[in-house]
N, C-alpha and C positions, 0 to 999 in steps of 0.2 A: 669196703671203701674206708671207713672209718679206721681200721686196723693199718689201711694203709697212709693216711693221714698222720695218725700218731707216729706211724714206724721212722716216717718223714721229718717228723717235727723234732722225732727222737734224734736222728742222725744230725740234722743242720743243730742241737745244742750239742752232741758229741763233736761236731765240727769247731762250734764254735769255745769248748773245751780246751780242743785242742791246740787252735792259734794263740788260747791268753796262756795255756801252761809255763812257755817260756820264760814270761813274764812274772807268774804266778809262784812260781820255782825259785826264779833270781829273788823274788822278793821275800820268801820264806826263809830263804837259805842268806840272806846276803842281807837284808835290809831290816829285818823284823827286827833282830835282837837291838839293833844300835839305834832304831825307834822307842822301842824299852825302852833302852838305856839315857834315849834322852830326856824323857819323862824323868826319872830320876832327877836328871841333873837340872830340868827346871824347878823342882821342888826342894835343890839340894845347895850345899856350897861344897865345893869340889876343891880340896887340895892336895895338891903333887908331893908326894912322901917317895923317900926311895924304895923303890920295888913297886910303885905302882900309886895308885890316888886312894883319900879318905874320900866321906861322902856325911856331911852333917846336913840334917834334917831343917830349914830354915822356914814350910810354908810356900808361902805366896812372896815372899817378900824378894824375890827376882823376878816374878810379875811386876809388882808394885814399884821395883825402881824401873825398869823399861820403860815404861808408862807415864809416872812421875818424878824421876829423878835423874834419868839419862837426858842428855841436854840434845840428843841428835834423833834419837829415835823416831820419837810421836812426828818431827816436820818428816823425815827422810817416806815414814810408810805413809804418811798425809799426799807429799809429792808425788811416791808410788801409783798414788790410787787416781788420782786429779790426771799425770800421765797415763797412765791407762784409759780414762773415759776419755781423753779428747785422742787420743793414739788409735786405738781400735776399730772404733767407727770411721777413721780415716785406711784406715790398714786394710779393711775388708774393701772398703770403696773402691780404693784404688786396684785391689786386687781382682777385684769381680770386672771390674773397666778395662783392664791391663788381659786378664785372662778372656774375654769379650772377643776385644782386639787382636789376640794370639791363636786365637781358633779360627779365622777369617784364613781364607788361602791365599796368601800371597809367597811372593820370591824372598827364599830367607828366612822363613819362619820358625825353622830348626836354630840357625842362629839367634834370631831376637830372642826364642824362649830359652835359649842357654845365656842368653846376656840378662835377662830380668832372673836368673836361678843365680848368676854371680856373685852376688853378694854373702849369699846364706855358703856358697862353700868357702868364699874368703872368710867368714867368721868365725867359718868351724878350728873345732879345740887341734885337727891335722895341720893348718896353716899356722894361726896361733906357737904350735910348738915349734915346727918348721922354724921360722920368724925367728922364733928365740933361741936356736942353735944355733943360727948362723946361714943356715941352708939356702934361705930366702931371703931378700928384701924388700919388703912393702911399704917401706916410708920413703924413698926415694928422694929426689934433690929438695931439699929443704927450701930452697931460693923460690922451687915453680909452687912447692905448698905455701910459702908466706902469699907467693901472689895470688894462688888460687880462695887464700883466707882472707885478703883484701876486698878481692872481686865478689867475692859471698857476702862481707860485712858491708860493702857498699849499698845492696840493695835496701829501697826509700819504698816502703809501702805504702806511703801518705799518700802517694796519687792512686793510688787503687780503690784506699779505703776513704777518698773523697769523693771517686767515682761511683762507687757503691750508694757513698750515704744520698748522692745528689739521685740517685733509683729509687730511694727510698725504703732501701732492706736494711732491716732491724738491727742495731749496732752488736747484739750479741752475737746476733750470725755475721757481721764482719768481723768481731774477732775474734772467733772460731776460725774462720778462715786466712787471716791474715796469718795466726797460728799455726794452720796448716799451711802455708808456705814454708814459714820460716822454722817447719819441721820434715821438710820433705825429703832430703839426706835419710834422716831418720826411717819414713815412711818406708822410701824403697826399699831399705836395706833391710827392713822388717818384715818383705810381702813375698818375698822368694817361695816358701812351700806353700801359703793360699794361692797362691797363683797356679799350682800344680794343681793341689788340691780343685780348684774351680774346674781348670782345664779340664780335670778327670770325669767333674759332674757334668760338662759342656758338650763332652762329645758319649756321656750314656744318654743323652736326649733321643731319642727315635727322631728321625729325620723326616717321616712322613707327617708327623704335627705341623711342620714349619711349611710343608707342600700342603697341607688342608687351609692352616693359614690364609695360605696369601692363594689359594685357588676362590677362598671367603670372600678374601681382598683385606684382610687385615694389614694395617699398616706395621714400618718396621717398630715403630713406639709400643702397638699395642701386641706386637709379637714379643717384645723384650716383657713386659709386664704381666701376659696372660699364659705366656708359654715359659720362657725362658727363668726369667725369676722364681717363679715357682716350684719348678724341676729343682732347680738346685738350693732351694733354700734350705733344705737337711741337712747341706754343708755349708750352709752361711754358718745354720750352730755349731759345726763341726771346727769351723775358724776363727768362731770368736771364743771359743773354749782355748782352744791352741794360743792364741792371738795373747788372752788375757795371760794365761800361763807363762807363756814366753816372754810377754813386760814385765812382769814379777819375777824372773829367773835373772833378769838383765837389769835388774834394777840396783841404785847404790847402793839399800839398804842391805842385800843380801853379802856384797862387800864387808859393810858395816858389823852384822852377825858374825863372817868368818875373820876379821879384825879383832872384837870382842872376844873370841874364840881363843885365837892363837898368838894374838899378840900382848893383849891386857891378862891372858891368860885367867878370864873370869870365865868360864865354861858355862854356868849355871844360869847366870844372863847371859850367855849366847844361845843356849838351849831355851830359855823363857822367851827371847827376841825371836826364834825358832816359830816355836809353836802359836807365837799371839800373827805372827806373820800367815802363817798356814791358817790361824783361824780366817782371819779377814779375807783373803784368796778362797778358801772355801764358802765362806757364805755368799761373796760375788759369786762365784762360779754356780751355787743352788740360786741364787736368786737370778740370772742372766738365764740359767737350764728350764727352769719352771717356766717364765716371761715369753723368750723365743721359741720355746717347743709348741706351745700353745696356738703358735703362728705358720707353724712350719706343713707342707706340705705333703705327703707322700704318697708318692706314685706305684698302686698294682697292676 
């Protein structure tokens, strides 16, 4: 029995070998070196000679100016991070409510979930180039987008967040919220794959929990919280990982790095903007991994 335990345990890591090799491959073959190389060039000053670039040794001192001397950095990854904590925990919400709602049977449900996945293929880099050839056009009459940017900037959240206060809820949590209003464009556009994602963990639920349930008599409240939440909270982590990644990929500063780059033609701080970027993203991402796993459910 034992022999057949291990021979099991043996196959699902050769299995799971075998799904990252592709990955693991690309990344050897295609990625490693020009990670090297960036190293270098954050500890280096890099100038374009013909037939190729010199490379002098300067230290830290392309840290030191990102930090202290570039005048956009420190706000751009300051704003990164500030949008990120109030974005995310909106992102997953809406996702988890949205993905809720889409696993329910009703008429059309094929449609709605292709309508809330709309957004993630209109932003994709396929549309984007489309777009920029000619192919397509996504800006369409100008006239209906000034009004539809009218109709947007008109909204007065003051009577919300008077109603609110006059309830008596905490001014931080009203503007948190009033903020998530007036980021909700954003939101949706952002929740396309956790909404898959959710979808996926929504219906591996065994379906006989939800008939013990309410055979108990549990309500639909204490079904969402005792049953439902739980099951899928493995991919609450799986979407705030994704979630954070994805604000950081999307974010101005990384603009900023490939501007640095190729336009100011300073290589060495854009590779130092590079790696102080990937430190900060990393230690979110281990400090958010340790916190929620700790929380997190799972079901044999």
């Amino acid at each position: 029995m034992k022999n057949f335990h291990w021979t099991l345990a043996r196959r699902r890591s050769l299995l799971g070998i075998a799904f990252i090799s592709p990955w693991l491959i690309g990344f050897i073959f295609l990625f490693l070196y020009p990670l090297l190389q960036s190293v270098r060039f954050s500890f280096s000053k890099l100038t374009i000679v013909e037939g190729g670039y010199e490379l002098a040794a300067i230290g830290w001192s392309n840290f030191k100016n990102a930090l202290m001397i570039n005048p956009t950095f420190n706000r751009l990854l300051t704003e990164s991070i500030v949008d990120m904590i109030v974005n995310v925990p909106l992102i997953l919400f809406f996702s988890l409510f949205s993905a809720t709602l889409l696993n329910q049977k009703f008429r059309g449900r094929l449609a709605a979930r292709a309508i809330f996945f709309l957004p993630v293929i209109l932003a994709s880099n396929a549309i984007a180039a489309a777009e920029a050839s000619g192919l397509i056009n996504l800006i369409g009459d100008s006239n209906a987008i000034n009004e539809m940017g009218n109709v947007a900037s008109s909204f007065n959240s003051d009577f919300i967040v008077m109603m609110l206060l006059d309830l008596g809820i905490p001014t931080g949590f009203i503007d948190y919220l009033t903020e998530a209003i007036m980021r909700i464009y954003d939101i949706v556009s952002s929740s396309g794959v956790q909404i898959i994602i959710f979808l996926a963990a929504l219906q591996g639920i065994p379906g006989t929990m939800y008939e013990v349930a309410k055979i108990e008599g549990a309500t639909a409240y204490e079904t969402f919280w005792k049953i439902t939440f739980p099951m899928v909270s493995p991919l609450i982590l799986t979407n705030m990982i994704y979630t954070i990644i994805d604000s950081f990929t999307t974010s101005p500063i990384t603009r900023t790095i490939y501007t640095t780059a190729f336009t100011t033609q300073d290589f060495g701080l854009s590779a130092a903007m590079s790696w102080l970027y990937t430190l900060v993203i990393g230690i979110m991402l281990i400090v958010v991994g340790i916190t929620v796993s700790r929380r997190v459910f799972y079901y044999n």
